[in-house]
VOGU-3710 file (C-alpha; in Angstrom, 3 decimals, decimal comma):
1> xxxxxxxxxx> 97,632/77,511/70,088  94,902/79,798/71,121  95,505/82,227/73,918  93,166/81,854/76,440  91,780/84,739/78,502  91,045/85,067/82,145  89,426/87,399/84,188  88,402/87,486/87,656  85,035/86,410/88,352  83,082/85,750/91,229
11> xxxxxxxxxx> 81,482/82,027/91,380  78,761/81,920/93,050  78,657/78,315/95,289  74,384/78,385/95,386  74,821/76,987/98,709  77,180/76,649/101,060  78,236/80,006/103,175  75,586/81,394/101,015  72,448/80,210/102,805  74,074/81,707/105,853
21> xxxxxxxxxx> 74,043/84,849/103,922  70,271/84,232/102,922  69,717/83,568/107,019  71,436/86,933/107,376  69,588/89,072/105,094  65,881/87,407/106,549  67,376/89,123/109,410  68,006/91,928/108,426  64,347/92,494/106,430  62,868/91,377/109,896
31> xxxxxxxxxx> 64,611/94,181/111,388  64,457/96,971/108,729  61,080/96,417/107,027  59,125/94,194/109,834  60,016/96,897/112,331  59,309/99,781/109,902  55,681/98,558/109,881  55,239/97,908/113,148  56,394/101,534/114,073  53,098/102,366/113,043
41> xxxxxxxxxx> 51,457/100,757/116,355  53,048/103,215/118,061  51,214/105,865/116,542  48,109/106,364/118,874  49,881/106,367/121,605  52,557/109,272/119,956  49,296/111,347/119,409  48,189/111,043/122,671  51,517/111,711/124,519  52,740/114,492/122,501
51> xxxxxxxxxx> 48,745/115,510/121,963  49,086/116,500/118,354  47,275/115,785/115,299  46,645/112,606/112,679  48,934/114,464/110,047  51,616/115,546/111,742  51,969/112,351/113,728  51,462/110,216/110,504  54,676/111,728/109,298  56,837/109,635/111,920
61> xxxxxxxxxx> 56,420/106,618/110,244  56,543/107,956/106,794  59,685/109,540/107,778  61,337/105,824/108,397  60,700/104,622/104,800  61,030/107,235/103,282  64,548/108,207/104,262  65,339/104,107/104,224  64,860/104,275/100,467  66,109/107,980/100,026
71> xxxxxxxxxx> 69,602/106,960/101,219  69,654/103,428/99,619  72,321/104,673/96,937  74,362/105,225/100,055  74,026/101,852/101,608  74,973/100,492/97,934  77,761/103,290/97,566  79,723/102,181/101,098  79,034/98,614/100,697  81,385/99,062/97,208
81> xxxxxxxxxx> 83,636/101,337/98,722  85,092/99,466/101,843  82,657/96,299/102,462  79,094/95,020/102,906  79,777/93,789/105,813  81,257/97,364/107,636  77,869/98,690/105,810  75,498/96,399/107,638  77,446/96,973/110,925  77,311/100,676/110,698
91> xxxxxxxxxx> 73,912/101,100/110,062  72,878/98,173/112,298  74,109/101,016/115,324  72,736/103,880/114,012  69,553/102,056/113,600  69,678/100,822/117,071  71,062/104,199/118,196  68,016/106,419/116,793  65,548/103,672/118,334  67,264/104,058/122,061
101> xxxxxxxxxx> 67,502/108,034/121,828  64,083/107,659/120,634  62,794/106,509/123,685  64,033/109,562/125,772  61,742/112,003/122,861  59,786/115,092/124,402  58,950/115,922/121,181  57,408/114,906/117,588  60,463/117,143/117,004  63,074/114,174/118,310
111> xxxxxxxxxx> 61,383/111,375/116,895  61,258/112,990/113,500  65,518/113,519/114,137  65,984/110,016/116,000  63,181/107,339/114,637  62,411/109,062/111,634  65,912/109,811/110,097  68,853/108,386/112,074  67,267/105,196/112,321  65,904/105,449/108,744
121> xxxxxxxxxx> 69,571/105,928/107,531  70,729/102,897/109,551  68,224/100,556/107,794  69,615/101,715/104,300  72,546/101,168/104,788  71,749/97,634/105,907  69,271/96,710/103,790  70,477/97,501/99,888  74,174/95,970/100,895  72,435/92,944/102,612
131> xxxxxxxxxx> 70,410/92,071/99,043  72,852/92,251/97,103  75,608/89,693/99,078  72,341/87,057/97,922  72,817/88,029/94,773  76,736/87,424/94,942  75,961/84,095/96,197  73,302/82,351/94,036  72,947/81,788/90,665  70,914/78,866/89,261
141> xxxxxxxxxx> 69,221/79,571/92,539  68,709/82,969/92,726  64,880/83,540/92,779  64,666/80,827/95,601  67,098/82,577/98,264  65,518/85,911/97,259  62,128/84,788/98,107  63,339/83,080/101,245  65,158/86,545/102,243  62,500/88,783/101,789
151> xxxxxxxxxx> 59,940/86,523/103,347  61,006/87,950/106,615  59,668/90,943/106,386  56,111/89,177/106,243  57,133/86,538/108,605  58,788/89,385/110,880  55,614/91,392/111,029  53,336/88,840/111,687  55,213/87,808/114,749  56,359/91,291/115,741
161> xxxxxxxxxx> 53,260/93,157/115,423  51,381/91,357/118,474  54,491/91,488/120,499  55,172/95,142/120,101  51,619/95,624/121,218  52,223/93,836/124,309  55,478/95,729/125,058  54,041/98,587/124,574  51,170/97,278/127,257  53,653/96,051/129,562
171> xxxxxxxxxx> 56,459/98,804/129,639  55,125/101,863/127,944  55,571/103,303/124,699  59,482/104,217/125,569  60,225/100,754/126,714  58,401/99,283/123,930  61,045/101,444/121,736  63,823/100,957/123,942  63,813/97,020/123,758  63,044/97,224/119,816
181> xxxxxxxxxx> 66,237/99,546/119,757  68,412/96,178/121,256  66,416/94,027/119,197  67,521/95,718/115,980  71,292/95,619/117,264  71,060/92,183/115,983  71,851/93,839/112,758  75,374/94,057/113,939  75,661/90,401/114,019  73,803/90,098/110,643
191> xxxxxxxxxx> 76,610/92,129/108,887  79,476/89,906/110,596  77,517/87,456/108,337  78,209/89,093/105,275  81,178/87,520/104,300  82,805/88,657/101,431  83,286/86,437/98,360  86,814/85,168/97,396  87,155/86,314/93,358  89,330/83,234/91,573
201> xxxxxxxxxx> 90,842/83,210/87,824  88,529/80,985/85,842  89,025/80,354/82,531  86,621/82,699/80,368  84,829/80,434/78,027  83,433/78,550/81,163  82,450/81,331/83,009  81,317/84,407/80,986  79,450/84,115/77,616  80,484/85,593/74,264
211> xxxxxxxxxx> 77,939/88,248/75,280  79,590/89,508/78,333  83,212/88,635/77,209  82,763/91,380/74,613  81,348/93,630/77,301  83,885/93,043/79,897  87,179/93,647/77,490  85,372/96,908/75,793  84,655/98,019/79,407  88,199/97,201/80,532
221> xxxxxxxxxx> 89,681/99,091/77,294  87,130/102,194/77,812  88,904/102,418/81,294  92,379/102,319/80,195  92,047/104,696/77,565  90,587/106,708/79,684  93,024/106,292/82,897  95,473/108,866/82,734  97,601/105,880/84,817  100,398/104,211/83,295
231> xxxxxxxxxx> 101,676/101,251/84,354  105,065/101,718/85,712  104,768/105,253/86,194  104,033/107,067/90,338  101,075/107,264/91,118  99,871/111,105/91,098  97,220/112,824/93,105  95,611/113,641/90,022  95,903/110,763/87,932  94,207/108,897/91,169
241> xxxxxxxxxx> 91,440/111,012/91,145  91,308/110,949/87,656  90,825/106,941/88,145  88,407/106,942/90,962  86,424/109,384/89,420  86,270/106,608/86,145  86,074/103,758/87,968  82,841/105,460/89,413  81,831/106,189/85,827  82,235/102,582/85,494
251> xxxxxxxxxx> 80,023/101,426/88,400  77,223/103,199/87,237  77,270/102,811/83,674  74,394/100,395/83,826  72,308/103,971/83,515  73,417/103,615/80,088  71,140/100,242/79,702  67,985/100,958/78,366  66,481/98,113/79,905  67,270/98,947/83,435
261> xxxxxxxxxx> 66,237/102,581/82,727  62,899/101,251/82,136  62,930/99,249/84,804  63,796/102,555/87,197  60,920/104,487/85,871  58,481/101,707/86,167  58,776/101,718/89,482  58,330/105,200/90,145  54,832/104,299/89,110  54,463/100,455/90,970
271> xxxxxxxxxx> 55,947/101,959/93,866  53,036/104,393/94,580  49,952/102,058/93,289  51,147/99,090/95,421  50,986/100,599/98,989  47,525/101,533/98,358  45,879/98,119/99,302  47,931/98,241/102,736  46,218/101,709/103,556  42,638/101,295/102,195
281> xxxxxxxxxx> 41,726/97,703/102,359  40,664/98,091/106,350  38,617/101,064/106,085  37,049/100,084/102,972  36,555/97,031/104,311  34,672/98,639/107,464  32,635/101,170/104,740  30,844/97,710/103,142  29,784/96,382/105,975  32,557/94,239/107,105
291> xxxxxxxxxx> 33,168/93,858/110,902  36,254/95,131/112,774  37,298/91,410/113,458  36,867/90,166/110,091  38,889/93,503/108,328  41,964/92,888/110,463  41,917/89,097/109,624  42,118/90,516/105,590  44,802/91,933/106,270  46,286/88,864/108,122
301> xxxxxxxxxx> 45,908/86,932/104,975  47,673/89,671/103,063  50,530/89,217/105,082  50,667/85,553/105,408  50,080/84,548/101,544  52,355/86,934/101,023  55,389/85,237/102,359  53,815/81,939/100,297  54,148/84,237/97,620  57,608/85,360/98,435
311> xxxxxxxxxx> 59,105/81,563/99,002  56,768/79,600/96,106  57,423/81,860/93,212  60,816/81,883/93,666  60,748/78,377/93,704  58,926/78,068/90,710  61,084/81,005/88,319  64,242/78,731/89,190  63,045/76,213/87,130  64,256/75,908/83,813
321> xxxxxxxxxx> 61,214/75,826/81,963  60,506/79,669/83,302  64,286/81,171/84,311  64,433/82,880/80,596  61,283/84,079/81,696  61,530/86,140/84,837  61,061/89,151/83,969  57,772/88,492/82,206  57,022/86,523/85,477  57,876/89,947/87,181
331> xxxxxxxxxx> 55,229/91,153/85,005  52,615/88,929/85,497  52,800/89,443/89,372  52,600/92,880/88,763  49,688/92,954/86,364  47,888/90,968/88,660  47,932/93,012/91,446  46,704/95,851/89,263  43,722/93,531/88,175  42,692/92,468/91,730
341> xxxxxxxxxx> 42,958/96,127/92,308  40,390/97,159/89,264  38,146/94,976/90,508  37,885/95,886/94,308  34,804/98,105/94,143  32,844/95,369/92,974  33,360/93,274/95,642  31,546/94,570/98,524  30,958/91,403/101,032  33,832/89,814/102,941
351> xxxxxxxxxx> 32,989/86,324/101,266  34,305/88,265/98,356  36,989/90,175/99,893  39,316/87,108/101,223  39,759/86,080/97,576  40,717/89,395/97,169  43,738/89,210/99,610  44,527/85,831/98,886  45,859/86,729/95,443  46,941/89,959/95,477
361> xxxxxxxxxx> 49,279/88,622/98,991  50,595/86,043/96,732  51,267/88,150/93,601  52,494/91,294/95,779  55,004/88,398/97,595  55,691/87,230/93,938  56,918/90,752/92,610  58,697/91,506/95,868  61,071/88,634/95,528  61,421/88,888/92,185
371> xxxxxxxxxx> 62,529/92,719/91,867  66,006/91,914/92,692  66,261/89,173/90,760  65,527/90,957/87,612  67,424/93,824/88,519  70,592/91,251/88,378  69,581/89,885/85,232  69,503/93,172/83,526  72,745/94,749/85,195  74,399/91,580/86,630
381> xxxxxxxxxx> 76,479/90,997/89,653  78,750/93,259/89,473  76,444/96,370/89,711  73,508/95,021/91,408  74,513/96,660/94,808  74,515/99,971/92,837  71,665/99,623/90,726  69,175/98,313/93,426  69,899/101,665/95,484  68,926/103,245/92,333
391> xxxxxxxxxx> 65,657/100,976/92,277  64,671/101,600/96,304  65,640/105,261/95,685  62,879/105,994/92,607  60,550/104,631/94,832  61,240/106,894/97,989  58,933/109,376/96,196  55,613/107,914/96,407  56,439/106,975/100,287  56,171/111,012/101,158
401> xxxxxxxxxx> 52,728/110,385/100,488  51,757/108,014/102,917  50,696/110,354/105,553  48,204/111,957/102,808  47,314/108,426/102,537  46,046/107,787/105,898  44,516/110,744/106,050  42,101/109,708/102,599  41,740/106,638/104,254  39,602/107,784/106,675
411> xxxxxxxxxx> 37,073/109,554/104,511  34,593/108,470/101,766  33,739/105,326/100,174  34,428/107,242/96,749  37,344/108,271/97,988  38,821/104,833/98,616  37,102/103,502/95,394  38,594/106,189/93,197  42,300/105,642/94,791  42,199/102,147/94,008
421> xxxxxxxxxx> 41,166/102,644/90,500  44,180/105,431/90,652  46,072/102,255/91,382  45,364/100,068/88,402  46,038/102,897/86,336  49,734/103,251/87,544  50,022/99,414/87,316  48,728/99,726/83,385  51,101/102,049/82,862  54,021/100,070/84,399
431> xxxxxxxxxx> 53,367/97,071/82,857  52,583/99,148/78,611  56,060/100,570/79,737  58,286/97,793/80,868  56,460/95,590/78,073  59,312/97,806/75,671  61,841/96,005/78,132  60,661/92,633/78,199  60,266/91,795/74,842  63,088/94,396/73,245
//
């Protein structure tokens, strides 16, 4: 009779508790990246207060992102440790924390301390741990509850954006920041959400393919060999260590995946090219001809095809026909971002521009979505929580440049048209590179 192996593997329901962790993680988007971007209304009346420059005020809201992704690998790195849930919590009040002290600033010098880095360490250590519970949850429906989760940062800005402004008419720039600080306390609640998933014994052969079996017993025997542990034996000080520091080894060998490695460095590139459109669009916009009134509503339908993007896409990779084919899907989104981006300088009339933001919104929502989902479905489950603070951390670079940004956005038309071809050329590269991936 054959022996029949088990190993503890987490189900996921796709549904259930697990659309309460999808309502959670909207949430917690709304309050990490929604806020993040509306930070930046805030930043005329910073530079009049504090009377200081473009640059140096510019670097508030850089600040905010870029330590957000910086520390990502520590969101990812507690949420393994102890729990998602305390994660979420934790950074949920120092998020809220940085935002209140924030309001009591007499310098650049405190908000750089309080908005820019306490608060930016509070939203990573919400927002990697809050993904990845999705990803726990979901399977055959994975792309869908990703797209509705990160639809809120769209849907949170849209909505947030005209009500900051009016805070900040009604109660000043400090109570504007002090009522966002008890806004984004809600993240506490969010990670009492995050409820952890029970692990049962299921037989293998109906859970785990061939494929993975093999990877999951030569994993398992790489760690005993390795453990200087012995069942039946006390447990030492240094044979513990000796076992943390492999069962580390073991959370992060997905660095030995050649697929996610290109997947890492491709977005060192994607991650710079696709914040240019946010920054430019406007004043280029303005530099054609375009009225004031008709540049902000572009980037209104950025933001709101976006979230069509996010939730439609999604939809449409969890069908059968295209699931083995997400992470060419990822591609396409990506490539055609970079082609609406090549073609910008042509189009010099706003007739011309709203097709423009009509599909690079809805590929932009597409990738957005997606990147999580193909990060699981190179590394799986297991280390998605690591590997997507690995992802958000390789793009932390390009988000030191923002400032620089702004400042270029204000100058030449050449400027702006030579930046956007800069663009396209990062997205060429990205997709000629993770092309080795997808069809390996």
């Amino acid at each position: 009779m054959a022996q029949t192996n088990k190993v503890p593997v987490a189900v996921p329901p796709d549904g259930g508790w697990g659309w309460m962790i999808v309502a959670g993680c909207f949430i917690v988007t709304i309050c990490t990246r929604a806020v993040t971007r509306c930070i930046s209304i805030f930043f005329v009346e910073f530079q009049m207060h504090f009377a200081q420059d473009y640059s140096k005020t510019a670097w508030i809201h850089s600040l905010v992102d870029c330590t957000t992704m910086l520390c990502a690998p520590l969101g990812s790195f507690i949420g393994n440790r102890l729990s998602c849930r305390f994660a979420v919590i934790l950074g949920g009040f120092m998020a809220s924390t940085g935002l209140i002290l924030s309001s009591f600033a007499t310098s650049l010098e405190n908000l750089y301390l309080s908005l820019g880095v306490l608060t930016g360490i509070g939203f990573a250590l919400c927002y990697t741990p809050a993904i990845a519970m999705v990803g726990k949850y979901f399977c055959k429906r994975k792309s869908l509850a990703y797209g509705v989760a990160m639809s809120g940062s769209g849907i949170g800005t849209f909505i947030l954006a005209p009500v900051v402004q009016h805070l900040i008419e009604l109660y000043s720039w400090r109570g504007a920041l002090l009522l966002l600080g008890g806004f984004v306390a809600n993240l506490c609640v969010c990670g009492a959400l995050m409820r952890p998933i029970t692990l049962k014994e299921e037989q293998l052969s109906g859970v785990l393919s061939v494929n993975e079996e093999n990877t999951y017993n030569k994993q398992q025997n790489n760690l005993n060999s390795k453990s200087a542990c012995k069942p039946g034996q006390p447990i030492r000080t240094d044979c513990l260590n000796r076992c943390v520091f492999f069962q580390s080894l073991q959370e992060y060998s997905f660095f030995l995946m050649p697929d996610f490695m290109v997947l890492a460095v491709s977005i060192l590139f994607l991650a710079y090219g696709c914040s240019v459109p946010f920054v430019y669009l406007v004043p280029y916009a303005l530099n054609v001809g375009v009225s004031h009134q008709n540049s902000a509503f572009l980037m209104s339908i950025l933001g709101v095809i976006g979230i069509v993007g996010n939730i439609t896409f999604g939809w449409l990779t969890d069908r059968r026909c295209l699931k083995k084919y997400r992470y060419f899907c990822f591609l396409v989104a990506v490539g055609m971002d970079g082609l609406c981006c090549l073609l910008i300088p042509t189009l010099q009339s706003f007739p011309l521009l709203v097709p423009f933001s009509v599909l690079y919104g809805y590929f932009d929502g597409a990738y957005v979505a997606l990147l999580p989902v193909v990060t699981s479905d190179i590394v799986g489950t297991q280390y998605l929580s690591s590997a997507l603070g690995v992802v958000f951390f390789s793009s932390c670079y390009t988000l030191s440049h923002q400032s620089t940004n702004r400042r270029l956005a204000s100058g030449s038309n050449r400027h702006l048209h030579c930046c956007l071809h800069a663009q396209w050329i990062f997205h060429d590269f990205q997709l000629s590179f993770a092309g080795v991936c997808c069809f390996d």
